[in-house]
N, C-alpha and C positions, 0 to 999 in steps of 0.2 A: 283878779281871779281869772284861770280858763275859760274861755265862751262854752266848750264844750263841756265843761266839769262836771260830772254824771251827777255820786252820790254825794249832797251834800247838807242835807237836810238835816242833818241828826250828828251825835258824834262820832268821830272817828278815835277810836283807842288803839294807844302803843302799848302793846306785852314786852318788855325788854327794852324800855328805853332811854337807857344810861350810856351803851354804846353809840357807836359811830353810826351807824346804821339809821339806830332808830332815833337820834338828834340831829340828823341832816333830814329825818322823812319829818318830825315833826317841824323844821323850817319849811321845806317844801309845800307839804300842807297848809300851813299857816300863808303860805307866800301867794299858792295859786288854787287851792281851792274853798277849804274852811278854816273855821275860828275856835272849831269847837272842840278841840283836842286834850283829851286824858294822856296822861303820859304814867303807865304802870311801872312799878323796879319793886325791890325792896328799900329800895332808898331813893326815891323817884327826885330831879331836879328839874325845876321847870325851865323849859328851852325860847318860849314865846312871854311873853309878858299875862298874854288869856288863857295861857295853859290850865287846864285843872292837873293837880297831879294825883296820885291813887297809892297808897301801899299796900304790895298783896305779893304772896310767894307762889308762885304757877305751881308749885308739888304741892299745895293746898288747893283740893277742885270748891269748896264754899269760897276760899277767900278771891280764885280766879273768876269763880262765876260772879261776884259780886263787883268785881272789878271791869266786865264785860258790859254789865246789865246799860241799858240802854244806847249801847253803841248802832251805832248803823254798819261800820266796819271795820274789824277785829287786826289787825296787823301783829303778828308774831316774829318778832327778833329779835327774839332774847338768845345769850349765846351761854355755852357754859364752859370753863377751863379745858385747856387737853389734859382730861385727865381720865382715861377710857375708864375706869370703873365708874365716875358720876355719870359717864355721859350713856350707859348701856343701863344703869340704875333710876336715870332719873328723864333722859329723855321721852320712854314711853308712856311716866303719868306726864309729864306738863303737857303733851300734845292730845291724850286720853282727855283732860281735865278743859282744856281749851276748844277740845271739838264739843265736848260734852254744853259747856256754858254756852256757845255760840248759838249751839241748837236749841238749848231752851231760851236766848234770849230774841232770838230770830235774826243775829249778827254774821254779815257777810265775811268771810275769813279770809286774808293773804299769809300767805307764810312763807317767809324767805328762807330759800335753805341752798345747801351747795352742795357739790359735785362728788361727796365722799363715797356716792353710792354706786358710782359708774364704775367702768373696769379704767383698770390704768394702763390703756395703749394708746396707741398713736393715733388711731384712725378719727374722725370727728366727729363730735358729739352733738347732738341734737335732742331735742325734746322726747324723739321714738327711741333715745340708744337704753338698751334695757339693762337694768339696773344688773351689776356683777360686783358685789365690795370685795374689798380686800383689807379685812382686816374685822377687828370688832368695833371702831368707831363707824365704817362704813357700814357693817352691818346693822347697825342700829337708827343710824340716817337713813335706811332704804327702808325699816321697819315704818319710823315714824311717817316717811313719806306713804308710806302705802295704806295703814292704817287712815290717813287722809284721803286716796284717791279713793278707796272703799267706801268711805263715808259721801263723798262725792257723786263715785256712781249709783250706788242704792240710792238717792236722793235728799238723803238725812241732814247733807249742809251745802248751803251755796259758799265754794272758796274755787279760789287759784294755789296756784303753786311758781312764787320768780324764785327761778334760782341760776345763782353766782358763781363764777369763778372763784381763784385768787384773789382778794385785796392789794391793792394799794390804794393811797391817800393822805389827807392830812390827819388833822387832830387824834386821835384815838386809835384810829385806822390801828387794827391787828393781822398779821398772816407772815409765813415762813419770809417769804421777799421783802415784806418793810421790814422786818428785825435783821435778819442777814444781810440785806442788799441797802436799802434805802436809808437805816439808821444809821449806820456805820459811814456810810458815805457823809453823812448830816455833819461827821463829828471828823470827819478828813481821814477818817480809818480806813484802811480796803475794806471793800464790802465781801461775804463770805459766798459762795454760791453755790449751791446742794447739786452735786452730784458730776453734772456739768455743766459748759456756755454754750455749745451748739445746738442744743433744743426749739424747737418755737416756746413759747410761751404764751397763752390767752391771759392776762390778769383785769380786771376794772376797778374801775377811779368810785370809790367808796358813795362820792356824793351823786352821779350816776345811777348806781343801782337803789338807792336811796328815793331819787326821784321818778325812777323807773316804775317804784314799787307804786308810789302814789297815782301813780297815770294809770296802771294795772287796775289798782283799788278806786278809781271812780271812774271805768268805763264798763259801760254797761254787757257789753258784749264778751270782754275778756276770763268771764267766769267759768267753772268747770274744766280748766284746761291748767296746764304746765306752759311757763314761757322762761326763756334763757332769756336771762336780761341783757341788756347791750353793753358792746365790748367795740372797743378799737381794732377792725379787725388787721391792722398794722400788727404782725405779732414780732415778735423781737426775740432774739435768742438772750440769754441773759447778759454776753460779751454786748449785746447792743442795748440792753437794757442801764446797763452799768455806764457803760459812753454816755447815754442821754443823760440817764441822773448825775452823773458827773460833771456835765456839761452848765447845768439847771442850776448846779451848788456850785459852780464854780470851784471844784476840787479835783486831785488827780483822779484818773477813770482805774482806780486800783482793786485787785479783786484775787482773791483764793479760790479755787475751786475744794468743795468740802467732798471728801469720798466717802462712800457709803462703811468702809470698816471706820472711819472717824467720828460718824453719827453711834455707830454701835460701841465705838471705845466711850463718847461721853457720855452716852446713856447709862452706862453702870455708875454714873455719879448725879446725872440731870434726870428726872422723872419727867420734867417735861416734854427735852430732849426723847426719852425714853418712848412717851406717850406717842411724839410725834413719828417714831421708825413706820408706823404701816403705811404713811403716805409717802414715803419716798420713791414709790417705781415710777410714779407719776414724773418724777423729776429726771428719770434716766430717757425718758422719749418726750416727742411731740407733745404739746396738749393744745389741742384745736376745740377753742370752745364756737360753737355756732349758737348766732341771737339773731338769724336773719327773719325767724318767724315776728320777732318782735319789732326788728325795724320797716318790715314788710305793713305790720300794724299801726303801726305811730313814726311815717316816714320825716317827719317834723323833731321828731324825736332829736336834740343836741348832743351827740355822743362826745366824749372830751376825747383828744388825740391823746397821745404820752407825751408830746410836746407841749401839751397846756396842761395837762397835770402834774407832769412834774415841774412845771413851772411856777405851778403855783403851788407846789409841796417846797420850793425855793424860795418864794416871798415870804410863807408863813414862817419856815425857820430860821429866818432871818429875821424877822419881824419879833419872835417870840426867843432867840438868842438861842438858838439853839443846832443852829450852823455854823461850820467853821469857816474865818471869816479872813483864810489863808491857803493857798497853795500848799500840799506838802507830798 
């Protein structure tokens, strides 16, 4: 365990813990601070061997607040499909229902959440850059968040706020760049790449932000506040992204570039596709994410380079057969 491990007395419960997110933080936890870990889903698996696990659906506020009761601190990372109608319908009770049990059970809250809220330009992003969505997924990510910082400032709950980039990573790992870029490469295909390859790109290594969140969540000091979780601040255009991954799978560094009338030709047949068009302007500039408040915080903090992550996004698919295990 941490010398310094803040809160550990009591339990720590996972809201959404099926994903990659929330079974790297329940390792983490388990690894360097406590023992004592609920892990919530609708179909909860346990990740640790002393896990408790809990079945409860966060769009029910009895069955969330009973799923809360006796935590010391609440972590939220449940995620839900792109599919802007649930996510504008259904994001403002799970977070309504989660502030709501926290408060009556006197549970510390972290809530990881990402970047849909910001404007989509170049310039850099920090924890002051104020919220501008574009879209209605965005717009419902800036509600959710502020509906929190509200509750925050009036004094009604103790929580933070980590929040992420783009994804990349191993097991589970979700976002536009592993399914276009990193999958494809896995299986010796050219990888797809939205919009353009001259861009910077900020993305982080899943398990990272996962640990990030824990260190957040049992330091005493870090509450009431917004932190940009840490990122390699190496940023890569995605022609250099593609090279690295390429390199890591030992496959050719092959790659399309996807134009924006070709996301809008597949969307009249992909809903997903469909769902995903409002985040594309992000993909025609810069995205400079800034986490130096947090490295500034936990200088100890191991951030992974993109040489060790996808390095070891190369063992595991290899290991699990799921690399191509050929030049082509």
């Amino acid at each position: 365990m941490r010398a310094d491990a803040g809160i550990v007395t009591r339990m720590h419960t996972i809201l959404g813990a099926n994903g990659q997110i929330g079974r790297e933080l329940a390792r983490v936890l388990a690894r360097e601070f406590t023992r004592e870990i609920r892990l919530v889903s609708r179909q909860p698996q346990r990740v640790n061997d002393t896990d408790q696990v809990h079945r409860a659906d966060l769009l029910d506020a009895s069955q969330t607040c009973t799923a809360v009761a006796g935590a010391a601190v609440v972590y939220l990372t449940a995620g839900l499909p792109m599919d802007t109608q649930r996510w504008v319908a259904q994001w403002p009770v799970i977070m309504r229902n989660v502030i709501d049990a926290c408060i009556r059970h006197g549970a510390r809250l972290v809530f990881f959440d990402n970047t849909y809220m910001y404007p989509q330009h170049a310039a850099p992003l920090t924890e002051d850059t104020p919220f501008a969505p574009h879209g209605e997924k965005g717009r419902v990510r800036a509600a959710v968040a502020t509906m929190l910082l509200e509750a925050m400032a009036a004094g009604r709950i103790t929580a933070l706020i980590g929040r992420a980039p783009e994804f990349y990573g191993p097991g589970l790992t979700q976002s536009i760049t592993q399914r276009m870029v990193i999958d494809p490469l896995k299986r010796g295909r050219p990888a797809k790449v939205p919009l353009r390859d001259d861009t910077l790109r900020t993305l982080i290594y899943t398990p990272d932000a996962s640990r990030a969140l824990a260190w957040l969540g049992n330091a005493p000091d870090t509450y009431g506040q917004t932190w940009h979780l840490p990122c390699d601040d190496e940023r890569l255009t995605y022609r250099g992204f593609v090279e690295r991954t390429a390199a890591a799978l030992g496959v050719a560094p092959r790659y399309t570039v996807v134009r924006r009338w070709q996301f809008h030709l597949a969307g009249l047949f992909d809903a997903q596709i469909r769902d995903a068009a409002e985040l594309l302007p992000r993909y025609a500039v810069d995205h400079v994410f800034v986490s130096d408040k947090f490295k500034r915080r936990f200088p100890d903090f191991p951030v992974t380079r993109y040489a060790q992550g996808l390095c070891a996004i190369a063992v595991e698919a290899r290991a699990t057969g799921t690399a191509a295990s050929w030049n082509r």
